[in-house]
Wavefront OBJ file of the C-alpha trace (Angstrom):
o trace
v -75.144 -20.185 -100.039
v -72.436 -21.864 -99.302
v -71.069 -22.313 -102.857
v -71.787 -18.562 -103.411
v -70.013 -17.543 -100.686
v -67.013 -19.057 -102.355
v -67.399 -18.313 -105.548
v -67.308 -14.751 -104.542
v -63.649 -15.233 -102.516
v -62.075 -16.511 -105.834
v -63.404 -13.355 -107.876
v -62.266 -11.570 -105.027
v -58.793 -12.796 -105.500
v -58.683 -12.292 -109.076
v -59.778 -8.866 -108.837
v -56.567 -8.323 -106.618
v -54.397 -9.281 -109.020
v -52.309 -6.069 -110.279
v -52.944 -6.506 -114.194
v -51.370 -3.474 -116.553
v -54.156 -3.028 -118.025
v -54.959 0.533 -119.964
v -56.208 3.272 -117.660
v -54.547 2.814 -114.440
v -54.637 5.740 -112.085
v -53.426 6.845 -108.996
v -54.555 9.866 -107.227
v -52.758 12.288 -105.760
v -53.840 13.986 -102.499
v -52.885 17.827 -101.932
v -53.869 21.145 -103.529
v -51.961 24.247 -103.856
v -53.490 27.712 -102.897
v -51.915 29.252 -105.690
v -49.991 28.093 -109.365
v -47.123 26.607 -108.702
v -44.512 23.725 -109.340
v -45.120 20.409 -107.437
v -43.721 16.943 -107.342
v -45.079 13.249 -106.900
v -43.040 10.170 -106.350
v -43.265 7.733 -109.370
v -44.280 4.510 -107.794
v -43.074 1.197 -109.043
v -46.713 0.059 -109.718
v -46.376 2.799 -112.698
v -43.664 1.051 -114.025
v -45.923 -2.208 -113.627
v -48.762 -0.927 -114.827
v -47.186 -0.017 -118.689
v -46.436 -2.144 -121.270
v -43.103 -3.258 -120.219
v -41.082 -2.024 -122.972
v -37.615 -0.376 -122.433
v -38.959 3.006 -122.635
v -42.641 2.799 -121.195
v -42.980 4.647 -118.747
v -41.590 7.575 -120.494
v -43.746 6.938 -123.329
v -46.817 5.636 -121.567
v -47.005 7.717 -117.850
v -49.539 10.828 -118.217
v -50.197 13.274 -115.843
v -54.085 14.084 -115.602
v -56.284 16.661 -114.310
v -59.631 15.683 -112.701
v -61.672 16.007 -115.974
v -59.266 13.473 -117.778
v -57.134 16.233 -119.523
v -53.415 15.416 -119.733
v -50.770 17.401 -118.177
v -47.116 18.737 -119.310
v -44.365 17.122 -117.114
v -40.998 16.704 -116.618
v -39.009 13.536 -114.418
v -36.610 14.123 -112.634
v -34.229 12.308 -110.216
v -35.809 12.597 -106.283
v -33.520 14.705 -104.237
v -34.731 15.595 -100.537
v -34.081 19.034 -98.703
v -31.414 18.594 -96.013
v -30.855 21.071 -93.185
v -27.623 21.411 -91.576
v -25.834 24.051 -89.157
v -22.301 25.408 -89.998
v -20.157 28.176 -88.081
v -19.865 31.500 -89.030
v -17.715 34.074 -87.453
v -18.848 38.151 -87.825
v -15.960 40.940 -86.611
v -17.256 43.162 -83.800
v -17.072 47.064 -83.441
v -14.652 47.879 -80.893
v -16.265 51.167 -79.059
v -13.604 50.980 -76.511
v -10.845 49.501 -74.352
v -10.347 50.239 -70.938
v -7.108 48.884 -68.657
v -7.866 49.819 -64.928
v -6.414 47.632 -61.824
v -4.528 45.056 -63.649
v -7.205 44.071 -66.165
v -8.056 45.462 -69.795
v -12.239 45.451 -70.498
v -13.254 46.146 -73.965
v -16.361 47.372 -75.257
v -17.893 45.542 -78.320
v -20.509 45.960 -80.530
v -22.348 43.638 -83.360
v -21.865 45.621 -86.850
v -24.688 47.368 -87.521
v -26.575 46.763 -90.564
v -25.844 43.055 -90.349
v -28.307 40.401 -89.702
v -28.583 39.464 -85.816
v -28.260 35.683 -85.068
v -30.311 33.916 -82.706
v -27.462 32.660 -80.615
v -23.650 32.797 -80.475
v -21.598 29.936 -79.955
v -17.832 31.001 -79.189
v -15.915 34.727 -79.004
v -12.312 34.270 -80.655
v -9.347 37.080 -79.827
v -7.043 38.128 -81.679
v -3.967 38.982 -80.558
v 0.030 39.644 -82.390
v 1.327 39.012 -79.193
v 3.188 35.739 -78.122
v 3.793 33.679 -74.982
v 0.764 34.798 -73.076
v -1.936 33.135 -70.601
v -4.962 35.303 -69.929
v -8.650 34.658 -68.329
v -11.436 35.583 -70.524
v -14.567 36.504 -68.920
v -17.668 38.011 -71.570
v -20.441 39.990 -70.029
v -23.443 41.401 -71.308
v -26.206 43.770 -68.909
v -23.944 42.930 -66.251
v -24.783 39.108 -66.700
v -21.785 37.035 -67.113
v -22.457 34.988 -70.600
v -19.141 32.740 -70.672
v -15.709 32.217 -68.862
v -12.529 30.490 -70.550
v -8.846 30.983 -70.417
v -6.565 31.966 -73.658
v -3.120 31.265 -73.852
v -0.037 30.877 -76.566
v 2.491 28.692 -75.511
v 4.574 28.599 -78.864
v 7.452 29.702 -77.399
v 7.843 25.581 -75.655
v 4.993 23.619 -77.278
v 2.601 23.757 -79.400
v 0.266 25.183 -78.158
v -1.855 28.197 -78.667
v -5.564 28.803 -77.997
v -7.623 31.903 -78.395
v -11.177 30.685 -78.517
v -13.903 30.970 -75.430
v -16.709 28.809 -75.895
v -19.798 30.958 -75.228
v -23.013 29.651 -75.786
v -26.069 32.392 -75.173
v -28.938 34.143 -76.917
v -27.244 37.131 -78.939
v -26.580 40.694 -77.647
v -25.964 43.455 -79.505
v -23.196 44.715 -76.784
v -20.703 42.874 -75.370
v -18.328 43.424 -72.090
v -14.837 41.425 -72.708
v -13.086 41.224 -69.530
v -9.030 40.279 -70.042
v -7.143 39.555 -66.112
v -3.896 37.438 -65.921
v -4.643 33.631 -64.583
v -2.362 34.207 -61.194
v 0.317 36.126 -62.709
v 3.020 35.143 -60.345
v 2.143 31.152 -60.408
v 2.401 31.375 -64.773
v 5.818 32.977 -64.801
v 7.222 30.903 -62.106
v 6.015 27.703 -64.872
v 7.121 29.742 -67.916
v 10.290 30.544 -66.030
v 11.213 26.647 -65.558
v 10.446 26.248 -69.151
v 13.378 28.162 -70.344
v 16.244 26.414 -72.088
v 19.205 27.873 -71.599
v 20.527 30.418 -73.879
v 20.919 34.106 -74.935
v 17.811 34.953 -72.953
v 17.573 34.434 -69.086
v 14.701 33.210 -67.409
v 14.445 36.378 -64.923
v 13.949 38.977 -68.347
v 11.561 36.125 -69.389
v 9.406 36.401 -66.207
v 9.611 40.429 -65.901
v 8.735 40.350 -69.634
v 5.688 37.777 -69.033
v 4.298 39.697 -65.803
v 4.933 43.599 -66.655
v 3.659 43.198 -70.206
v 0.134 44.595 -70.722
v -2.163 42.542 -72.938
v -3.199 43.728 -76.497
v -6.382 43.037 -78.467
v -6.514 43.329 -82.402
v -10.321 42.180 -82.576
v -12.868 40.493 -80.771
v -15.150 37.789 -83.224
v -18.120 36.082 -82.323
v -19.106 32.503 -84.500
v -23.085 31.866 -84.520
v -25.078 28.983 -86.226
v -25.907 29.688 -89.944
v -28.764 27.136 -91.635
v -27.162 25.536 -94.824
v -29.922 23.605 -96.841
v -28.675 21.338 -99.735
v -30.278 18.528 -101.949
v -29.357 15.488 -102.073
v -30.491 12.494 -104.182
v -33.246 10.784 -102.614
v -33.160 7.244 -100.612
v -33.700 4.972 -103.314
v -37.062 2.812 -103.550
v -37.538 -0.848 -101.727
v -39.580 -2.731 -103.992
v -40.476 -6.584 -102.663
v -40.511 -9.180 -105.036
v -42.494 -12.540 -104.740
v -40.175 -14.722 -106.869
v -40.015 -18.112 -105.600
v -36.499 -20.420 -105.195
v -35.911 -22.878 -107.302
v -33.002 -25.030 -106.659
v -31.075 -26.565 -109.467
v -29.004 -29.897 -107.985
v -27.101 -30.317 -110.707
v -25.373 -26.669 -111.248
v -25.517 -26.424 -107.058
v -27.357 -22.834 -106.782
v -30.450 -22.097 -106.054
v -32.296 -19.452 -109.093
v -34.692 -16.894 -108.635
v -36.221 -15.430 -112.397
v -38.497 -12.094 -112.036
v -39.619 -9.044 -113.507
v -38.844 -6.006 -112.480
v -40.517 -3.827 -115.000
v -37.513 -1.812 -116.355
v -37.443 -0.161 -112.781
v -33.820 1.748 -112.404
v -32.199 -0.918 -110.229
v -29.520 -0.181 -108.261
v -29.057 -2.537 -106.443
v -30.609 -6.386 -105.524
v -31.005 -7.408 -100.989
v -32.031 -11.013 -100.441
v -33.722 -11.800 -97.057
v -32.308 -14.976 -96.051
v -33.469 -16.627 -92.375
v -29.849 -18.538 -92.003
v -27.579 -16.771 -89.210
v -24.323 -18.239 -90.165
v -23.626 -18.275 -94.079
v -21.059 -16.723 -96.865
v -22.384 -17.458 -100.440
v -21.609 -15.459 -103.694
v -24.943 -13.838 -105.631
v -24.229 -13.291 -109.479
v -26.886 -10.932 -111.098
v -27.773 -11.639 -115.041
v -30.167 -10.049 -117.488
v -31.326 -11.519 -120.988
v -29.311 -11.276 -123.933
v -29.408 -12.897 -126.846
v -31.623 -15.462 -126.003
v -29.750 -16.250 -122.922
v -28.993 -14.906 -119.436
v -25.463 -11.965 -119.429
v -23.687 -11.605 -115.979
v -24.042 -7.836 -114.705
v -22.635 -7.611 -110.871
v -21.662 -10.248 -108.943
v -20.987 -10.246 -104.641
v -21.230 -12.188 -101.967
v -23.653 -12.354 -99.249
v -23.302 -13.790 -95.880
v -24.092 -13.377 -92.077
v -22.201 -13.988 -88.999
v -23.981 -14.349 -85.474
v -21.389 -15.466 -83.123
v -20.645 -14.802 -79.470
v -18.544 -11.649 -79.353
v -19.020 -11.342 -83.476
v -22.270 -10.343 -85.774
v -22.137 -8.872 -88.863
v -24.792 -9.313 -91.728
v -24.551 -8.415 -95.470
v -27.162 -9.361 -98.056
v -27.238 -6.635 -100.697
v -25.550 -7.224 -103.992
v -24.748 -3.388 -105.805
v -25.016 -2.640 -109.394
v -22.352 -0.770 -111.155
v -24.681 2.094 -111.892
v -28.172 1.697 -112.389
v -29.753 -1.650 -114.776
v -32.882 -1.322 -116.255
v -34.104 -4.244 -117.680
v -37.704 -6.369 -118.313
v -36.523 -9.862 -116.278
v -33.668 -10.193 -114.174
v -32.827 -13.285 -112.858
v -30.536 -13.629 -109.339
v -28.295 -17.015 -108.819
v -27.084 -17.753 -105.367
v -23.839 -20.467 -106.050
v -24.678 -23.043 -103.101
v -21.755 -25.066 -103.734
v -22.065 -28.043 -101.630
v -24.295 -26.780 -98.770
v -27.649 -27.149 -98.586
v -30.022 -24.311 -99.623
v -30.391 -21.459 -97.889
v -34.109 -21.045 -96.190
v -35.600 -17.571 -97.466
v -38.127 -15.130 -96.143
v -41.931 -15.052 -97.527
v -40.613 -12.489 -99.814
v -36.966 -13.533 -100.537
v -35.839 -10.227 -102.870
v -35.949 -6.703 -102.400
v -34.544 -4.233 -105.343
v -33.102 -1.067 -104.752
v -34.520 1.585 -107.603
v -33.362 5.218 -108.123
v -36.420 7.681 -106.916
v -37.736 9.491 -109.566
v -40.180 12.745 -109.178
v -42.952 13.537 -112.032
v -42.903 17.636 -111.517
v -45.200 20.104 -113.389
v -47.287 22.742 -112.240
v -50.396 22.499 -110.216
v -53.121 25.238 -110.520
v -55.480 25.402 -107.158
v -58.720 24.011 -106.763
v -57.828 20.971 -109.135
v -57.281 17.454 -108.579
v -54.546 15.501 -110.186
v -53.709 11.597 -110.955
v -50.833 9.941 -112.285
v -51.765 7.629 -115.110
v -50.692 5.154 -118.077
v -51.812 5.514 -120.766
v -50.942 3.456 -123.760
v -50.583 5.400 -127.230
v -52.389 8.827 -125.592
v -50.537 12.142 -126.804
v -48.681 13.956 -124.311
v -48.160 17.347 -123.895
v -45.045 19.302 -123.557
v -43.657 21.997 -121.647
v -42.174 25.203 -123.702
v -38.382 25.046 -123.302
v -38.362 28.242 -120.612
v -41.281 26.443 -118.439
v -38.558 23.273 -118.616
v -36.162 24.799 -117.582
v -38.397 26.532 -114.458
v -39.108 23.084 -113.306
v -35.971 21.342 -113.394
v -34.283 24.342 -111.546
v -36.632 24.525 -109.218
v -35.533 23.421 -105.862
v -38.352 23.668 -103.171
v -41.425 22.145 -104.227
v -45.040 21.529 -103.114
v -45.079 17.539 -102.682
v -48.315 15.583 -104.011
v -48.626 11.921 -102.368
v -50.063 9.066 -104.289
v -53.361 7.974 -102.811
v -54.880 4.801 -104.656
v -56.181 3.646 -107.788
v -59.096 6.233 -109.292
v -59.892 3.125 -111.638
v -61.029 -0.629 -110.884
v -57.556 -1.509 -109.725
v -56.862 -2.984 -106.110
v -53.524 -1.514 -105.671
v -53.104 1.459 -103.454
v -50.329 4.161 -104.309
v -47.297 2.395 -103.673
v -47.821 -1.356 -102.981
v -46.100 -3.204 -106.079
v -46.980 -6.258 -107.969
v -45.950 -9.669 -106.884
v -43.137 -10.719 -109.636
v -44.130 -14.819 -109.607
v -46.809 -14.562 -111.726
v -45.936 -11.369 -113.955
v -42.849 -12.637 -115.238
v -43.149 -13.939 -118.997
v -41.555 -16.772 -117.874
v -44.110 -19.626 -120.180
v -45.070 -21.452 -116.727
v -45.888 -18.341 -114.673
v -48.480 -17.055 -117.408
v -50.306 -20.731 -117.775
v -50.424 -20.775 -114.026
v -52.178 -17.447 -114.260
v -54.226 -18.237 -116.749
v -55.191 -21.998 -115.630
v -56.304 -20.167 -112.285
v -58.494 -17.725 -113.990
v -60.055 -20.433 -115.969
v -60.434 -22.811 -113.026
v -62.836 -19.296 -111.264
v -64.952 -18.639 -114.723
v -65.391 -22.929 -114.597
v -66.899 -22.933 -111.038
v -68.609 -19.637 -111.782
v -70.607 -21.089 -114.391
v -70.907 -24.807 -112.336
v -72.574 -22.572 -109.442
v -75.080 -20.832 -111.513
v -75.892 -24.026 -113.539
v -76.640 -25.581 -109.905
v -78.806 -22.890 -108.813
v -80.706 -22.720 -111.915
v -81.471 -26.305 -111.663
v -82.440 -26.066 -108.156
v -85.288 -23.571 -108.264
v -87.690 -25.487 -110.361
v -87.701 -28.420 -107.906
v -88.127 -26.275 -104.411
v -90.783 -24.848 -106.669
v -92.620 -28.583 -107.118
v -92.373 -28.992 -103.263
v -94.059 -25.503 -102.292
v -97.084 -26.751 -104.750
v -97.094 -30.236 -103.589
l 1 2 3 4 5 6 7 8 9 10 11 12 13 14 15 16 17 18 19 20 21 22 23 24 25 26 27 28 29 30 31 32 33 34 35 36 37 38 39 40 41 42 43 44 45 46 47 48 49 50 51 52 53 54 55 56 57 58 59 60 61 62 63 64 65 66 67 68 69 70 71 72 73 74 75 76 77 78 79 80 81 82 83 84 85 86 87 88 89 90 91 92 93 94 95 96 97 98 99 100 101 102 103 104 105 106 107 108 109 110 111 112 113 114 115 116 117 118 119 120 121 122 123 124 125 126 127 128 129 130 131 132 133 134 135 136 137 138 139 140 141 142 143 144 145 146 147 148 149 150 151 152 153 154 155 156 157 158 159 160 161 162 163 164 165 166 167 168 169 170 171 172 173 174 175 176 177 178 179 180 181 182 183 184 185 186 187 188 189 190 191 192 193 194 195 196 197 198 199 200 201 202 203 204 205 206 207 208 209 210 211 212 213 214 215 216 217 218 219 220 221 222 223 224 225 226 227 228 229 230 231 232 233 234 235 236 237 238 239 240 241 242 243 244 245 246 247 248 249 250 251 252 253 254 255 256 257 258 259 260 261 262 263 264 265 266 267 268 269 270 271 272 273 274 275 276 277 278 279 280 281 282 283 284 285 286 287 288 289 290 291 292 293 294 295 296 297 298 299 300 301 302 303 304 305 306 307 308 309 310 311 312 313 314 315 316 317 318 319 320 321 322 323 324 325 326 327 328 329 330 331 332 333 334 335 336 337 338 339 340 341 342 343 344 345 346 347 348 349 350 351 352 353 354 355 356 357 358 359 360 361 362 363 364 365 366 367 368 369 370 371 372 373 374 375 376 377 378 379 380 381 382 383 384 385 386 387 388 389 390 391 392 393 394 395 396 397 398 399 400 401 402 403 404 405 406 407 408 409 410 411 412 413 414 415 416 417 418 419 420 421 422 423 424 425 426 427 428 429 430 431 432 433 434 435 436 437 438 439 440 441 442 443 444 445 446 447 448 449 450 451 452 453 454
């Protein structure tokens, strides 16, 4: 039992291993009540899961209904929906305006026809007049709503405010109240403010005190929701490469595939706290490796200092079968690296088409399978199309072990000669003992058999 029991752990662990082989599905979970356009994030084990070429996952992804039928599609970049608040002002209705012991009260209405707000956030006056302090006081249902003090001090400084911060459900009516801020104390400070000239400070303090306030038009500002789209946070695929550390050029090399996944950018996840090293990026050409970006990495963790960088960028996006990452060591030792030592940074990329209800859906590869297409008005529905229904990937409908968005380990995919004999020596090794168990069990059963007759 024993030797079954571990027999049965190795299969178990080859079974696990993400092959691209044909017919690899992931389902989607979520229906629509009605037709419409939806979207499903393309996970890097699709890119995996095809045939590696430049162009495979364009030529090789399918969209499929739950009898196997394929589905038009278009890809597009990711974007998310983002909410954000901006300030609008509206003009009020003046109904009237009312001066009686020393202050002026105004009457205002919200324009009718327009759409109410939910709240307002400030009321702004204006006014032609000049070198003026006033208290502001805003009423609605005889419950005070705000309080604030407007002044224009141009005259002397720079200053000039006519703004009342006023946050409060909306009302349709407002009650502006306008009373000088202790007449006699302002003109006494404007009156000390007055350089000496034509004008004389006493005719600027009768002017200041006697004047009567003026109103052209009361505003109020309210919250308005803006939503926009913006490109989507980009995919963090984990790589299993393993460092190797060449003495002789001093850097330490890590070789991997990343499955012509749009890379944006390469993170390393280095254990060291103190560190500075520079990270060239290279892809293959011409039977050797090409330099694409270079930066350097490097961590700081100091008393009173700590800063931490370990992402290298890409000068737009790389798409490419093996990439391979060189950290220049110099003459320090090796850096010590995570369990998973690289992370790529890939551009999000939707698969949109339109969902009918009632129907399940899977996204699949499928090598050499026709694809349908979209007419050129339905195209243009879907990339226009802003808010969408959003499928998620579930797991694999077929034999695969992956779920929806775990990704394949890089060590042993890469067509690098010694990861594939590694691969395949370990596959051989299972079938091997496979076959020794049976041969073992079929050998034992005759001779328990001689002992039960015996």
């Amino acid at each position: 039992m024993k030797k079954a029991g571990s027999s049965a752990a190795l299969l178990a662990v080859v079974a696990a291993l993400p092959v691209a082989a044909d017919g690899m599905r992931i389902g989607l979970s979520g229906e629509v009540d009605e037709e419409q356009a939806v979207a499903a994030e393309v996970s890097p084990s699709l890119y995996y899961g095809t045939s590696h070429g430049p162009d495979a996952l364009a030529a090789e992804l399918r969209v499929v209904d739950g009898s196997g039928n394929a589905v038009p599609y278009v890809v597009r970049p990711a974007a998310r929906r983002v909410v954000s608040e901006r300030e609008v002002w509206r003009r009020l209705d003046v109904v009237s305006a009312v001066e009686t012991n020393g202050e002026l009260v105004v009457e205002a209405e919200w324009p009718d026809g327009e759409r109410a707000p939910t709240r307002f956030i400030s009321l702004k006056v204006s006014t032609r007049l000049a070198d003026f302090e006033q208290r502001v006081a805003v009423f609605a249902d005889g419950v005070q709503l705000a309080e604030g003090e407007i002044c224009d001090r141009r005259k002397f400084a720079d200053v000039r405010n006519d703004v009342v911060p006023m946050d409060a459900h909306f009302r349709r009516r407002l009650q502006v109240v306008f009373s000088s801020p202790v007449a006699e104390v302002a003109a006494r400070d404007y009156e000390r403010m007055v350089v000496q000239g034509a004008e004389s400070g006493t005719a600027t303090r009768r002017g200041f005190t006697e004047r009567a306030f003026r109103v052209d038009a009361l505003s109020v500002s309210f919250p308005e929701e803006v939503v926009s789209y913006e490109p989507a946070p980009p995919l963090e695929v984990c790589m299993a490469a393993e460092p190797r550390h060449d003495g002789k050029a001093k850097k330490t090399v890590f070789e991997f595939d990343a499955a012509h996944m749009p890379v944006t950018a390469v993170s390393l996840d280095v254990k060291d706290r103190n560190f500075s090293r520079t990270v060239k990026v290279l892809k293959r050409a011409n039977g050797g490796w090409r330099e694409v970006a270079s930066g350097r990495i490097g961590s700081i963790d100091l008393p009173g200092e700590k800063a931490r960088n370990l992402s290298v960028p890409l000068q737009g996006e790389l798409s490419e079968g093996l990439l391979r990452v060189e950290v220049e060591d110099m003459d320090n030792p090796p850096l010590q690296y995570g369990e998973r030592p690289l992370k790529l940074l890939a551009r999000a990329c939707d698969v949109v088409f339109l969902a009918k209800p009632g129907v399940k859906y899977a996204l699949a590869v499928e090598k050499g399978a026709e694809r349908p297409q979209y007419d050129s008005q339905v195209l243009d529905y879907l990339l226009k199309t802003r808010t969408l229904r959003r499928m998620e990937c579930a797991a694999f409908d077929g034999d695969g072990a992956l779920g929806g968005k775990t990704v394949p380990t890089a060590s042993w995919m890469s067509v690098n000669p010694v990861a594939v004999a590694s691969a395949v020596a370990f596959i051989v090794l299972v079938a091997l003992s496979v076959r020794l168990f049976r041969s073992s069990v079929k050998d034992e059963g005759p001779r328990r058999n001689d002992k039960e007759v015996r």
